[in-house]
C-alpha positions as CSV (number, residue, x, y, z in Angstrom):
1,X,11.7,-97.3,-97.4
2,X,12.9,-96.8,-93.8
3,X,14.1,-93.4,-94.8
4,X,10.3,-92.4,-96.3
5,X,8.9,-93.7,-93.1
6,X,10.7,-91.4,-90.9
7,X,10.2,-88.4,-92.7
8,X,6.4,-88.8,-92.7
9,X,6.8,-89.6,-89.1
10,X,8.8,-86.7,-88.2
11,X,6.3,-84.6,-90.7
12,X,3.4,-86.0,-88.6
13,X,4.8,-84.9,-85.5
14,X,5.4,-81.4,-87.0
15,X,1.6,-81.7,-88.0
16,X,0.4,-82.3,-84.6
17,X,2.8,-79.8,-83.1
18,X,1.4,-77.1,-84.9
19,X,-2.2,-78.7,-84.2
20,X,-1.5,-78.4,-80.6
21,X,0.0,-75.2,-80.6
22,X,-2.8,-73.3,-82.3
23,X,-5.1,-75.3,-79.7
24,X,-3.5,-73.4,-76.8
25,X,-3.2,-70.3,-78.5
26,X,-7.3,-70.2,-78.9
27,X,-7.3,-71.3,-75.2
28,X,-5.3,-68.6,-73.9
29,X,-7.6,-66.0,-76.1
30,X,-11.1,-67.7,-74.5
31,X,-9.3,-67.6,-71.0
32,X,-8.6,-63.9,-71.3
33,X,-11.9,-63.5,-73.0
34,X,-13.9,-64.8,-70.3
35,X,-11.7,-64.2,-67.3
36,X,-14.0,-61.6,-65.6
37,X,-17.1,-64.5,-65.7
38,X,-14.4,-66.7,-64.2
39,X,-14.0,-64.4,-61.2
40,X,-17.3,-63.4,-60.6
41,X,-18.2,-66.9,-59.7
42,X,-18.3,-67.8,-55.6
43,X,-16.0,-70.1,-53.9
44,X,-19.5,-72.3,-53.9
45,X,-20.3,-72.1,-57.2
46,X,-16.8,-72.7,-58.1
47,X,-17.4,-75.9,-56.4
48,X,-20.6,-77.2,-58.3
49,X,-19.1,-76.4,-61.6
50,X,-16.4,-78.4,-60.6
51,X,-18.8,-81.2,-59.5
52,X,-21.3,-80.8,-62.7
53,X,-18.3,-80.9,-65.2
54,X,-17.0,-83.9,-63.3
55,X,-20.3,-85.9,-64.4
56,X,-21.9,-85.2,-60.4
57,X,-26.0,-85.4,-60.6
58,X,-27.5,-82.1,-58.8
59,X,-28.3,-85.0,-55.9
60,X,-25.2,-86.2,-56.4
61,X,-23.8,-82.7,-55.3
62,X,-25.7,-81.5,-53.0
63,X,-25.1,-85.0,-50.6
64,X,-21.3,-84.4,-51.4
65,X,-22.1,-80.6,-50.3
66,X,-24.5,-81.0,-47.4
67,X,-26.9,-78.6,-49.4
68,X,-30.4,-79.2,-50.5
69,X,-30.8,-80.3,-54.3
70,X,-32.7,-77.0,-55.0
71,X,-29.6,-75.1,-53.4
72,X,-27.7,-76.9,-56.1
73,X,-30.0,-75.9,-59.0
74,X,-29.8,-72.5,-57.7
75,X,-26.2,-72.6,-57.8
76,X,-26.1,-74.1,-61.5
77,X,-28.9,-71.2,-62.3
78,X,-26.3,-68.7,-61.4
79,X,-23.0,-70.1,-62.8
80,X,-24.9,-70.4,-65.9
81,X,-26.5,-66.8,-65.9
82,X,-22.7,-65.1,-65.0
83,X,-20.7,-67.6,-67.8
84,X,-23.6,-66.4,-70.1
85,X,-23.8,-70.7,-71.3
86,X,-26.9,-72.4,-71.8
87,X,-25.7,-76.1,-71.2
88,X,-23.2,-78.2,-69.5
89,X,-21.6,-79.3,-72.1
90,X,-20.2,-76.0,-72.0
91,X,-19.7,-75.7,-68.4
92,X,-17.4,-79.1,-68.7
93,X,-15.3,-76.9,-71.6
94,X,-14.8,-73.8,-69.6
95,X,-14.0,-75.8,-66.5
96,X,-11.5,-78.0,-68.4
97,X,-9.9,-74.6,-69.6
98,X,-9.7,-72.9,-66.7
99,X,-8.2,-76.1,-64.9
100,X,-11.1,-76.7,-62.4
101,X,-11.3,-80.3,-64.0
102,X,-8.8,-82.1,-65.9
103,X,-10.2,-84.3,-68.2
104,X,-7.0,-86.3,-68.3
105,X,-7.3,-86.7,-65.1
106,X,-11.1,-87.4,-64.5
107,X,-11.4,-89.9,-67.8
108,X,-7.8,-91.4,-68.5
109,X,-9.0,-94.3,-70.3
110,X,-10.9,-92.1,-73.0
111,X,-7.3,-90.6,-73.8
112,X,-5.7,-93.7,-73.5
């Protein structure tokens, strides 16, 4: 019994390896895929995304900022128009891949 348990252990392992390892093989293809959106973005807007995918409020940002909240939605406008996205749920994705946030870091109890 001890023996079984093991092998579907180390099987598992092997399971998520390969899990993982695809993961970051789709990662590196979006990254180069969208690498020239990346670096079209300002050292500002760099900043808000960083703030949005983080959970900040436009308000929220533009205190942390010492911008006007309409400066902010300006700023979202644009990072949104150059990524070509239409919502932040995908702004917190590209962020996350292109290490402006780290969601291990910003929510470590949702990843244990």
């Amino acid at each position: 019994m001890k023996m079984l348990n093991e092998t579907l252990v180390n099987h598992n392992e092997e399971i998520l390896v390969q899990r993982k390892m695809t993961k970051m093989k789709k990662e590196i293809a979006y990254m180069k895929q969208y690498l020239e959106r990346f670096l079209s973005l300002t050292r500002r807007e760099l900043q808000v995304l960083q703030l949005l995918a983080a959970g900040h409020t436009s308000r929220e940002i533009a205190e942390k900022l010492f911008v006007a909240k309409s400066t902010v939605i300006t700023h979202r406008k644009n990072i949104m128009t150059k990524l070509q996205m239409n919502c932040t749920a995908h702004l917190v994705l590209f962020a996350n891949c292109y290490d402006i946030i780290d969601i291990n870091i910003q929510y470590p109890n949702l990843l244990g």
